[in-house]
Wavefront OBJ file of the C-alpha trace (Angstrom):
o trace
v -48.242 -10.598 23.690
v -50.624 -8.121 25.181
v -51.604 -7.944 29.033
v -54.102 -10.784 28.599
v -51.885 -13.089 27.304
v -53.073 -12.480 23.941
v -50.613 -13.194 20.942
v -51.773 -10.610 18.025
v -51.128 -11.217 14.491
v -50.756 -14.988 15.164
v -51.998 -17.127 12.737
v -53.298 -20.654 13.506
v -54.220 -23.302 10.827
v -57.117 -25.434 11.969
v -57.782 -28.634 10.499
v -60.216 -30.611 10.772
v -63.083 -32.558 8.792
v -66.178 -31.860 10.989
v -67.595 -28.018 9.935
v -69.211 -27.276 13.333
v -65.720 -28.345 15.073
v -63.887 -26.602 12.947
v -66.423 -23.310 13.576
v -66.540 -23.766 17.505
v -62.493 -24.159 17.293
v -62.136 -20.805 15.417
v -64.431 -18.742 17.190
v -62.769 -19.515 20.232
v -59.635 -18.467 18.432
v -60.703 -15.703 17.143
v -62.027 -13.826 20.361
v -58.272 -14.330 21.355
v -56.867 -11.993 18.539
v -55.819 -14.976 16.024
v -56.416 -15.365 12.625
v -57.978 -18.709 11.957
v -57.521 -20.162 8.749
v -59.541 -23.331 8.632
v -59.193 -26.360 6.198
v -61.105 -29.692 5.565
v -58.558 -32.342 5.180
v -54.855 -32.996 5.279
v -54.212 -33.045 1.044
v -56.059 -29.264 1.614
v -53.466 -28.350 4.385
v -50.490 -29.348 2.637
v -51.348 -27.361 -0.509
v -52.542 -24.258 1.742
v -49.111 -24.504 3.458
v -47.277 -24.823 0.163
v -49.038 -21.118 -1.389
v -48.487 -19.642 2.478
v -44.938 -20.953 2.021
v -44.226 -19.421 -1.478
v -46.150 -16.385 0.113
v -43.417 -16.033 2.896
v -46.833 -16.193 4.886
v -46.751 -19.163 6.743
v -49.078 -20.023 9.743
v -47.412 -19.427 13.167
v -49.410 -22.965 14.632
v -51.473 -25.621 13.089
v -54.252 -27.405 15.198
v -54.711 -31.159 13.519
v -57.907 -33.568 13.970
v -56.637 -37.020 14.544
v -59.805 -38.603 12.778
v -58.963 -37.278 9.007
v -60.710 -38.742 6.181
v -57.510 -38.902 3.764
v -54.875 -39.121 6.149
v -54.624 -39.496 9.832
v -53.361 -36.161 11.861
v -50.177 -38.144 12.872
v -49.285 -38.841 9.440
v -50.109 -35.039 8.361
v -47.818 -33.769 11.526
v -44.925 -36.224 10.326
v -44.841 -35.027 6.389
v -45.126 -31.584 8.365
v -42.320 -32.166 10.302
v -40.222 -33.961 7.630
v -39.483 -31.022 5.241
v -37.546 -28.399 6.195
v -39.310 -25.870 5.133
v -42.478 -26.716 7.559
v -40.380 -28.299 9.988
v -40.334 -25.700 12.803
v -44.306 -25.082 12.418
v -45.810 -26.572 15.905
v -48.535 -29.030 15.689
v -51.358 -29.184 17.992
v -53.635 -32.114 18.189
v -57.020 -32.017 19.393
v -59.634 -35.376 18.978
v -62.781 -36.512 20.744
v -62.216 -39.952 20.416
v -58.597 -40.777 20.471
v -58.233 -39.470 24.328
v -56.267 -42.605 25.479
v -52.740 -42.189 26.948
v -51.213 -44.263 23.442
v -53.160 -41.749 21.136
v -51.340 -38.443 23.229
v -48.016 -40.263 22.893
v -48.607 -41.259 19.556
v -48.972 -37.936 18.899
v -46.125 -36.699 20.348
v -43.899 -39.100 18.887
v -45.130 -37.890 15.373
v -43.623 -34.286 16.393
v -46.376 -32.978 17.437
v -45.963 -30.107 20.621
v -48.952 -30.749 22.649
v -52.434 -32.891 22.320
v -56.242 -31.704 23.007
v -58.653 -33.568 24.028
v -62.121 -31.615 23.304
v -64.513 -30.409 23.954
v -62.364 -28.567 26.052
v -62.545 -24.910 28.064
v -61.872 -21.914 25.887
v -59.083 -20.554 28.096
v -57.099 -24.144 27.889
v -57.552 -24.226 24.186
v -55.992 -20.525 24.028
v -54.096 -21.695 27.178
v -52.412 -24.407 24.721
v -51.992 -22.136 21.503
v -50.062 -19.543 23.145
v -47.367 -22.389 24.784
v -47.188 -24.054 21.306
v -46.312 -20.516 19.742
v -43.879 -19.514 22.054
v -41.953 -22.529 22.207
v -41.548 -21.705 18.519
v -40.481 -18.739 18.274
v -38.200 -19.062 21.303
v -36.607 -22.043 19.363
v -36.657 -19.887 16.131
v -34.901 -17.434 17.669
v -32.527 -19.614 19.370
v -31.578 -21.172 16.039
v -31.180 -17.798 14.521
v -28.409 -16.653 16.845
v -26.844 -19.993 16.550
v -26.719 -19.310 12.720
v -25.725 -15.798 13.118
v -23.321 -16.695 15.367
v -21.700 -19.093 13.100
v -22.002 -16.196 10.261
v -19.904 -14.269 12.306
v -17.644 -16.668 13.949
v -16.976 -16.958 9.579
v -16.945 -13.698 8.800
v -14.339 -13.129 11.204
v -11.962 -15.699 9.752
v -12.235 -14.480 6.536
v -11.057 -11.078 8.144
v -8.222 -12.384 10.273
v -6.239 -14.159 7.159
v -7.107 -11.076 4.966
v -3.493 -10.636 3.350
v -3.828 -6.372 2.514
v -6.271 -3.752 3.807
v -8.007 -4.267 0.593
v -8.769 -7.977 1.062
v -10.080 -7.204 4.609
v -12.475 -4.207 3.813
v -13.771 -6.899 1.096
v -13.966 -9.620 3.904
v -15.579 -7.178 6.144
v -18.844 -6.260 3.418
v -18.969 -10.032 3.081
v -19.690 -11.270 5.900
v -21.831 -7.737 6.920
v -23.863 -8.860 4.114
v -24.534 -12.352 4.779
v -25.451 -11.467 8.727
v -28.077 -8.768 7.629
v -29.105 -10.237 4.067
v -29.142 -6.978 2.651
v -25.589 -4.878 0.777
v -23.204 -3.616 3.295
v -20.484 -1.280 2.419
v -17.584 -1.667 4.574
v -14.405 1.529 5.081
v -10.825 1.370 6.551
v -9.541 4.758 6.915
v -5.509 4.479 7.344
v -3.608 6.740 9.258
v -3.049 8.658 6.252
v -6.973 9.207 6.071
v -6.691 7.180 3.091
v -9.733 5.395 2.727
v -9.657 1.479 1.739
v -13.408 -0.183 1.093
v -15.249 -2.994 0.425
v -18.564 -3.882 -0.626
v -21.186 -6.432 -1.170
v -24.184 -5.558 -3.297
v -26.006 -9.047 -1.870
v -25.348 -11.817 0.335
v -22.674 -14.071 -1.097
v -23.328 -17.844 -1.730
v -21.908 -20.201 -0.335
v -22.508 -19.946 3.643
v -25.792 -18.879 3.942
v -27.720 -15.774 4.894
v -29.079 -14.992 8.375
v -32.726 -14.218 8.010
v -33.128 -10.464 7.370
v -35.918 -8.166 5.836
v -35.099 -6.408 2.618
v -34.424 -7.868 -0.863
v -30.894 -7.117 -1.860
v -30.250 -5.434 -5.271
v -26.788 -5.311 -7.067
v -24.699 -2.667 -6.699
v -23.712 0.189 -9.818
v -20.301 -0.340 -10.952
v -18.282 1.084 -7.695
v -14.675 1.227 -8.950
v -11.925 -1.507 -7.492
v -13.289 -2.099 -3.980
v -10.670 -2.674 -1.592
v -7.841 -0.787 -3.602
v -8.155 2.549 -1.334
v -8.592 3.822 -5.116
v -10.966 6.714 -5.817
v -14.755 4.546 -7.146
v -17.805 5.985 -7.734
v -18.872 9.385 -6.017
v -21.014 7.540 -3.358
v -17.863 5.761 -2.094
v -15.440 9.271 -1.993
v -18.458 10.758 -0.506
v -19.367 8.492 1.953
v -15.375 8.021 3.109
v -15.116 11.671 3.535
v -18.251 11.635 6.421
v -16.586 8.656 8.180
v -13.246 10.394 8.333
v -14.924 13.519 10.044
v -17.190 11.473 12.295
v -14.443 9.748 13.553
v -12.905 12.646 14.273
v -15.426 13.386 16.017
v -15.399 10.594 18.337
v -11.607 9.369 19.522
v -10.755 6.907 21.668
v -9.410 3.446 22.360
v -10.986 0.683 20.916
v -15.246 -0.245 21.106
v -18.025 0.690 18.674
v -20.254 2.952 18.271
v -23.531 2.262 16.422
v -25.748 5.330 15.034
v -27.951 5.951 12.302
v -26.905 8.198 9.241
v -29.992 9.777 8.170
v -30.776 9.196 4.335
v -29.928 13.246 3.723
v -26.701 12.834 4.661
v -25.698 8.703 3.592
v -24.743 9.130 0.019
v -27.663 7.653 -2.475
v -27.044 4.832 -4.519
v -24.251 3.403 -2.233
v -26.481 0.493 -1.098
v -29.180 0.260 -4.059
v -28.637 1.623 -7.885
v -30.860 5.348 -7.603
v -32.044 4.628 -3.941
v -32.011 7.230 -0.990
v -31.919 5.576 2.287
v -30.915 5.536 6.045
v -27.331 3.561 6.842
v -27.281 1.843 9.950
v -23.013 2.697 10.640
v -20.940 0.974 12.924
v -18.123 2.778 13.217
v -15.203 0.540 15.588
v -11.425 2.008 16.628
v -8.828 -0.418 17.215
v -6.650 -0.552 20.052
v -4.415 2.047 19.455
v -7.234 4.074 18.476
v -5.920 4.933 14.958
v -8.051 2.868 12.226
v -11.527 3.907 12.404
v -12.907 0.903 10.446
v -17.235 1.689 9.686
v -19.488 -0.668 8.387
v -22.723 0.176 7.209
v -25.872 -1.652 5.946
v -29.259 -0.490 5.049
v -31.446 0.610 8.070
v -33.945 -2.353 7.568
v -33.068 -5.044 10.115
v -32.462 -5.325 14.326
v -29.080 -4.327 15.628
v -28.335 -6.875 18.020
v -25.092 -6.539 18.576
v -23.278 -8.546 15.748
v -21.709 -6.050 13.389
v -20.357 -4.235 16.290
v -18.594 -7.201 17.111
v -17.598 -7.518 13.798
v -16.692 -3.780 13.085
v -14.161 -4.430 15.876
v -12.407 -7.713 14.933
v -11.971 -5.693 11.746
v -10.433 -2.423 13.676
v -8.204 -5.028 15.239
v -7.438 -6.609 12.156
v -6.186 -3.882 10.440
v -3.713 -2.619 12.686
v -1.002 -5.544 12.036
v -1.912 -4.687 8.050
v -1.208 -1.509 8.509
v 2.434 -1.863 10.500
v 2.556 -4.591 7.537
v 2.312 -2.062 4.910
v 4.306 1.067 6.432
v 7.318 -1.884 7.142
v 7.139 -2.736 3.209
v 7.328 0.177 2.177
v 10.719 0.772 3.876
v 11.653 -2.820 2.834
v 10.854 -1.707 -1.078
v 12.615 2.138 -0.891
v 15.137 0.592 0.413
v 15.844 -2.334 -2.204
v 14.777 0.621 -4.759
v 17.619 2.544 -3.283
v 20.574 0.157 -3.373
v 19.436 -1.644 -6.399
v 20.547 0.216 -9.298
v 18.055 0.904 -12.295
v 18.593 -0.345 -15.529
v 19.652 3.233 -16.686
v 21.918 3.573 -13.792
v 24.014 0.259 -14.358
v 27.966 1.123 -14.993
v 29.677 1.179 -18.011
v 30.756 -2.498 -18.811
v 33.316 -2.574 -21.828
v 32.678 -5.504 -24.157
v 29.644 -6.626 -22.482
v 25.957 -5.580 -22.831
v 24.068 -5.906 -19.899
v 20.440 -5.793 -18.837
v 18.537 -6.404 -15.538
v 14.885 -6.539 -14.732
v 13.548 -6.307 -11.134
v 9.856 -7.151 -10.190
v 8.123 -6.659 -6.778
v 6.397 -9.515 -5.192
v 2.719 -8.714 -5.733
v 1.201 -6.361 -3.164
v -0.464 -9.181 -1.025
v 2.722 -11.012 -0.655
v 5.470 -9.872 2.082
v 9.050 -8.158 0.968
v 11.800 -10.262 -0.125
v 15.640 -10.136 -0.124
v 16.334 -10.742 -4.091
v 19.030 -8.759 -5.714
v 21.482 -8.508 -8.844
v 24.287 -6.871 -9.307
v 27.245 -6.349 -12.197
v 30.650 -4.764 -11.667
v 33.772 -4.100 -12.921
v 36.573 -6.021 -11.952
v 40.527 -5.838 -13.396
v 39.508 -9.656 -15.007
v 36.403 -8.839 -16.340
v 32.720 -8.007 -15.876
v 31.443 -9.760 -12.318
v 27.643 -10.505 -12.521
v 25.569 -12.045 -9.803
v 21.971 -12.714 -9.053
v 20.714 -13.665 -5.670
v 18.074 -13.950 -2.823
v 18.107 -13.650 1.094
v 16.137 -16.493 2.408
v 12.894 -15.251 3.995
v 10.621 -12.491 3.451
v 10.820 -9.227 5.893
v 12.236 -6.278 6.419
v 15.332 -8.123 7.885
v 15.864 -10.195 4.431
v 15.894 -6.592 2.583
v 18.490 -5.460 5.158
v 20.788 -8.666 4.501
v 20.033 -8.695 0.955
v 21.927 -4.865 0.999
v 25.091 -5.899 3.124
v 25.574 -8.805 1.028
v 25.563 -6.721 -2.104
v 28.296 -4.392 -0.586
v 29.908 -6.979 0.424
v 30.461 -8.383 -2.731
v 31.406 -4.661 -4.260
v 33.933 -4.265 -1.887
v 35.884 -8.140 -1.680
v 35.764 -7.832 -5.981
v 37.753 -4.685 -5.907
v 40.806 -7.226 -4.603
v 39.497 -10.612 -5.610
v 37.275 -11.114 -8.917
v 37.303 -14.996 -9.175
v 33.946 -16.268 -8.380
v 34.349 -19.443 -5.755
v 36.241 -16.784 -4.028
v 34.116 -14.935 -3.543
v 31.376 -17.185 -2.553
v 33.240 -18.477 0.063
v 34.233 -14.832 1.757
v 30.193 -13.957 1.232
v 29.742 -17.231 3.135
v 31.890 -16.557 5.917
v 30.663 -13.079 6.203
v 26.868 -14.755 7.101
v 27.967 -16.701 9.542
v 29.932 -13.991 11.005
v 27.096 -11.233 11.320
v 23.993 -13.360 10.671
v 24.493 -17.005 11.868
v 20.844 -17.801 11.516
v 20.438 -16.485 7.571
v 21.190 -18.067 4.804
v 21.042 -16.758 1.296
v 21.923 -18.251 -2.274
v 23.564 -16.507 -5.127
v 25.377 -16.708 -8.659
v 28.178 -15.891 -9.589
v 29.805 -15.458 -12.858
v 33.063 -13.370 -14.274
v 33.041 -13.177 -18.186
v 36.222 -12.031 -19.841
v 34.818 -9.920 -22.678
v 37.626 -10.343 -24.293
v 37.564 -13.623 -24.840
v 33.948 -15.019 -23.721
v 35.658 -16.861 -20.830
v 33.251 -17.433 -17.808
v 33.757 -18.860 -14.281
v 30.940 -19.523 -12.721
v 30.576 -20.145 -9.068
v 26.854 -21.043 -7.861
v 25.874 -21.128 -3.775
v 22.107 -23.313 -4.191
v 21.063 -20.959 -6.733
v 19.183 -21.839 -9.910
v 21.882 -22.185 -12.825
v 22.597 -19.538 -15.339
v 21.109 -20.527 -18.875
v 22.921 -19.919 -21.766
v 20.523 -18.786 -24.587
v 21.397 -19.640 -28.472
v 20.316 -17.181 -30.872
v 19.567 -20.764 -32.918
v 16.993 -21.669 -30.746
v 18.108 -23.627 -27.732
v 19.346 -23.274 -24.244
v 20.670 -24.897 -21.941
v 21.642 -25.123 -18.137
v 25.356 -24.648 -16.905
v 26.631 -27.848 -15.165
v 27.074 -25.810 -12.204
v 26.135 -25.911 -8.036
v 26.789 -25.691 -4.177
v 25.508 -25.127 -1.121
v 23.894 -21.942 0.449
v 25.708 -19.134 1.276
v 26.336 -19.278 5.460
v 25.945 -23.148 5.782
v 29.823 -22.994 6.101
v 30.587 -26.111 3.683
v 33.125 -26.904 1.073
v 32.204 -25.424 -2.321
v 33.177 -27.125 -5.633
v 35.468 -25.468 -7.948
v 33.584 -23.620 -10.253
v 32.600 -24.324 -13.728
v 34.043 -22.608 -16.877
v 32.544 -21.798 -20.568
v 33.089 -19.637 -23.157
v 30.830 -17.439 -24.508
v 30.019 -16.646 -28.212
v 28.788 -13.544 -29.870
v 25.707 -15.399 -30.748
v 24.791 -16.677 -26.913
v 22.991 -14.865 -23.918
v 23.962 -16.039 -20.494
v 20.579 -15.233 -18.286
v 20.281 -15.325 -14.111
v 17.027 -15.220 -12.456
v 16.048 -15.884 -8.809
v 13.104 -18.267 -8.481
v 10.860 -15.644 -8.085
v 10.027 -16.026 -11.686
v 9.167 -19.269 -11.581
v 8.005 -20.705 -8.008
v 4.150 -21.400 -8.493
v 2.340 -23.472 -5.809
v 1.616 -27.341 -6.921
v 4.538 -27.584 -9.292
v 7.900 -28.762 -8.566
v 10.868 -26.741 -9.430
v 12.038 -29.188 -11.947
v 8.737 -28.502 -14.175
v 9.115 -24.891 -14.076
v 12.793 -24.963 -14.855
v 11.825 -26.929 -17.840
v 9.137 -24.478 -18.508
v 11.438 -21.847 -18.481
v 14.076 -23.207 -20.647
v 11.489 -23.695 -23.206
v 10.812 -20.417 -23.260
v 14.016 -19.161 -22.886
v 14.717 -21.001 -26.367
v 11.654 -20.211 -28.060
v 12.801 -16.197 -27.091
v 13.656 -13.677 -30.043
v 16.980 -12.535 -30.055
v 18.426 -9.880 -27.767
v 19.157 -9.545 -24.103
v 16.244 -7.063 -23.684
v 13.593 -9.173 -25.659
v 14.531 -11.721 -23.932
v 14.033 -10.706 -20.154
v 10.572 -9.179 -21.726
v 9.798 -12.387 -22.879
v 10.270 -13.907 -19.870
v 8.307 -11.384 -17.936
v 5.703 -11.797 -19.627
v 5.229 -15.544 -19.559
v 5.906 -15.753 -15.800
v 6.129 -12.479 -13.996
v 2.345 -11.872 -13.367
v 1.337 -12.198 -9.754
v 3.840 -13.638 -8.254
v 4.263 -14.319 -4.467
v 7.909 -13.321 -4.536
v 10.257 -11.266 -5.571
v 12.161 -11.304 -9.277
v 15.893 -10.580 -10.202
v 16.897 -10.550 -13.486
v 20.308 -10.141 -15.896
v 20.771 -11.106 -19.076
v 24.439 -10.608 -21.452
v 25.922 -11.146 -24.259
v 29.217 -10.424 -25.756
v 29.295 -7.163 -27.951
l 1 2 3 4 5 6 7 8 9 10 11 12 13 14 15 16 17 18 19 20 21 22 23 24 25 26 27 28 29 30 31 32 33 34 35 36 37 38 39 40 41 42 43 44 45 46 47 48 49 50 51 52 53 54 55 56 57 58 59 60 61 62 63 64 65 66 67 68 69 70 71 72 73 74 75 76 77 78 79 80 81 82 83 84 85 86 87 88 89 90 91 92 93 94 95 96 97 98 99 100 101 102 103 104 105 106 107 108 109 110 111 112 113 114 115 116 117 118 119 120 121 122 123 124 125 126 127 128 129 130 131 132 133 134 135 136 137 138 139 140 141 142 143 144 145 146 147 148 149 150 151 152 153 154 155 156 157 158 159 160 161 162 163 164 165 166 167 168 169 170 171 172 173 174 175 176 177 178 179 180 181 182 183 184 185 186 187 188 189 190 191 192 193 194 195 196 197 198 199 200 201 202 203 204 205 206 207 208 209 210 211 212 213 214 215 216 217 218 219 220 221 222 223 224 225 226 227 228 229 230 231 232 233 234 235 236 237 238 239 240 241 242 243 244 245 246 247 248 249 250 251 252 253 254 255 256 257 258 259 260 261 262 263 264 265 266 267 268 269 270 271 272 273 274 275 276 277 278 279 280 281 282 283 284 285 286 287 288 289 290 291 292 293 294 295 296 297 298 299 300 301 302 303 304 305 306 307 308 309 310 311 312 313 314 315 316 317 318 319 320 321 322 323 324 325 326 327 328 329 330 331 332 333 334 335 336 337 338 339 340 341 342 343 344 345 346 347 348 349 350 351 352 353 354 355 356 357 358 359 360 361 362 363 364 365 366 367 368 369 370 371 372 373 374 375 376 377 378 379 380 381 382 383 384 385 386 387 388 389 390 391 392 393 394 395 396 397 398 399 400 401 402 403 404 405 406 407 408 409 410 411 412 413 414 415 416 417 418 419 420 421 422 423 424 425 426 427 428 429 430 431 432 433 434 435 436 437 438 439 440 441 442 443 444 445 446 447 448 449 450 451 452 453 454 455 456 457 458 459 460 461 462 463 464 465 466 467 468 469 470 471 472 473 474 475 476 477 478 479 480 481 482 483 484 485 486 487 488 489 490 491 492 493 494 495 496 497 498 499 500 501 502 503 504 505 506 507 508 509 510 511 512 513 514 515 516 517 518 519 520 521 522 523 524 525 526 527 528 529 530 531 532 533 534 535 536 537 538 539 540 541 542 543 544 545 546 547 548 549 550 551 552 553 554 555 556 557
């Protein structure tokens, strides 16, 4: 609005059937600065608003004649009103007959914003226009920050339960994307300066887009966003400026928005082949440690948002990152006391094999462990897991194992031993509790006591075909409660005796007696051999699991 009160570039739809009203109307528009586009009747308004509409052009106000030949002005301002697509366009209407108080409220009740009676002055007719078009846009924009608001108060969900740095830099171009409408690119740089990134070539369905010039093109094939993984030279590029801008700029938390000129912002990270300005938030968190940048196409206002957004991501990241540094430790040091397959002692009689699997790199550390051992009765085998998943569980996980080296050198019979494991957690660590299996095999012989502490049960595999489970249980390991005796076999040349921890086979939405079943099926249907048959398994369960897997397999020989 200039110093007159003049609106330029506003366009105003007048209606009306009478050419000479319709004239007089625009010309007094049109000495205000508006463009006037003027229409005969209401079935020529709705079409002109449906090509303006498919334009992206539509009128900012529409002045209606009550008296229309094919449909009266309150009908035309409530089919206006009634789509959403033409809902927010005010209404104006203006008659020289219906001037009594019910026509005005009949009006208004149809939606519209205010009602002329003409003739009538100039200045109140441009008086009236103006009030009518800045109601509008006032409510326009107040709608828009409601919705952007809402795409943020979204976006930063989605970055709060994001499980890795990967998942949040992902999070993070998401819901950049869907607040500006056009590709975002988003960069965590870890303490390491390792860079982790996300993108989105286009505003992802689902939630809607905040309104936002630009029309969003895909993205060339970038790599594995979100893996920290060296992508396309754009991305390695791009990573390298943050890290030295943020060097540039230390401090404790807040964000700091500038504009990358297009000379410097590698091309083609936005648009396939396109050169361009990045607007670049670039947010610290707390401890001042993760610089955390995202970065959109210069093309839309900065009002605030993605700075907000840059820094619930800075803040996000730091409990990933303690996350990742503490599973690391939790993983060298199950690495460390867990001995590889190569690594395993010499076991007379027996052939053993064990398989150990991460949980996948989303889910926390767990406490599973196996371990076989030489005892003056035989080989001792056992497969178990800490409850819980930390650093803690990993730590338990290794004193239990020792544990049990140490009490076999003296005692090998399995319930035995269970029950000085058990006392041992309450002991040291009243509040864990952990299960395991246990089972001594004479090689000699195939004699096998086993002694099980709310474990799954050992299978024993037939090279026929067919397994089975061992009639075998008791409670977890520092519950302090009576164990049964345990059971006894005896194992042939042509059996396998397998031990897993249910990290194999826990999957959300199926019970534990499904996937037990599940894997004794496929136990059965395994080839022969203690290696094939842990490979088997593997690869019929092992993929992307939330938790941790042990595994042994023997056999006599």
């Amino acid at each position: 609005m200039d110093g007159y009160g003049r609106q330029p570039g506003t366009t105003v739809m007048v209606v009306g059937d009478v050419s000479a009203n319709r004239y007089a109307m625009g010309a007094v528009l049109r000495r205000a600065g508006h463009e006037v586009v003027p229409v005969a009747t209401a079935g020529q308004a709705l079409s002109e608003l449906d090509v303006r509409l498919r334009a992206g052009a539509l009128p900012d106000v529409a002045l209606v004649d009550v008296g229309l030949p094919d449909m009266n002005g309150f009908e035309l301002c409530r089919r206006v009103k009634s789509r959403p697509s033409t809902a927010a366009l005010p209404v104006v209407h203006f008659s020289a007959r219906a001037v009594e108080a019910g026509d005005r409220c009949r009006g208004l009740d149809a939606g519209a914003e205010a009602y002329l009676t003409v003739p009538a002055e100039p200045s109140e007719i441009q008086a009236v226009v103006r009030a009518a078009v800045r109601g509008a846009r006032r409510r326009t924009a107040a709608e828009t920050l409601a919705h952007r608001l809402t795409l943020l108060s979204e976006a930063i969900v989605d970055v709060q339960t994001a499980r890795c740095l990967g998942e949040l830099a992902d999070a993070a171009a998401a819901g950049a994307a869907r607040l500006t409408g056009t590709p975002a690119v988003v960069f965590v740089i870890g303490p390491d300066g390792g860079p982790h990134w996300g993108s989105s070539p286009h505003p992802p369905p689902g939630r809607g887009v905040a309104r936002a010039a630009g029309t969003p093109t895909a993205l060339p094939d970038a790599g594995l966003p979100g893996t920290g993984l060296p992508g396309t030279a754009p991305h390695v590029a791009a990573a390298r400026l943050i890290t030295r801008l943020a060097k540039g700029r230390p401090g404790r938390g807040g964000a700091h928005s500038t504009v990358v000129p297009a000379a410097l912002w590698p091309a083609g990270l936005f648009r396939p082949g396109v050169q361009e300005d990045a607007g670049r938030v670039l947010a610290f968190s707390e401890a001042g440690r993760t610089p955390v940048c995202v970065a959109t196409p210069v093309c839309h206002a900065d009002d605030g948002l993605l700075a907000r957004l840059a820094q619930a991501t800075a803040l996000a990241a730091e409990p990933l990152l303690m996350y990742q540094a503490e599973r690391h430790v939790a993983l060298t040091l199950q690495h460390s006391f867990l001995p590889q397959p190569y690594r395993l002692p010499s076991l007379p009689g027996v052939e053993v094999v064990v398989r150990y699997v991460p949980a996948s790199r989303q889910a926390e550390i767990g406490g599973d462990f196996y371990a076989a051992l030489r005892t003056p009765d035989g080989v001792l085998t056992a497969v178990g897991d800490v409850v819980g998943h930390s650093l803690d569980a990993a730590t338990v996980m290794v004193e239990i194992r020792h544990a049990l080296r140490a009490y076999c050198v003296e005692e090998s019979d399995p319930g035995a031993l269970a029950e000085r494991l058990d006392r041992m957690l309450q002991h040291y660590h009243p509040d864990v509790t952990a299960t395991v299996c246990l089972a001594l095999v004479d090689p000699g012989t195939g004699r096998t006591r086993i002694a099980d502490a709310g474990h799954i049960p050992p299978l024993v595999v037939r090279d026929e075909g067919d397994a089975e489970y061992v009639d075998v249980d008791g409670p977890l390991l520092g519950l302090g409660l009576d164990r049964p005796e345990p059971s006894e076999l005896v194992l042939t040349g042509k059996e396998r005796l397998l031990m897993v921890t249910d990290g194999l086979i826990e999957s959300r939405g199926i019970d534990l007696d499904t996937s037990m079943e599940q894997l004794r099926t496929a136990a059965a249907d395994a080839p022969p051999g203690v290696d094939e048959l842990c490979d088997t398994l593997l690869g019929c369960f092992g993929h992307n699991q939330e938790d941790d897997i042990a595994m042994l397999a023997l056999r006599l020989g």
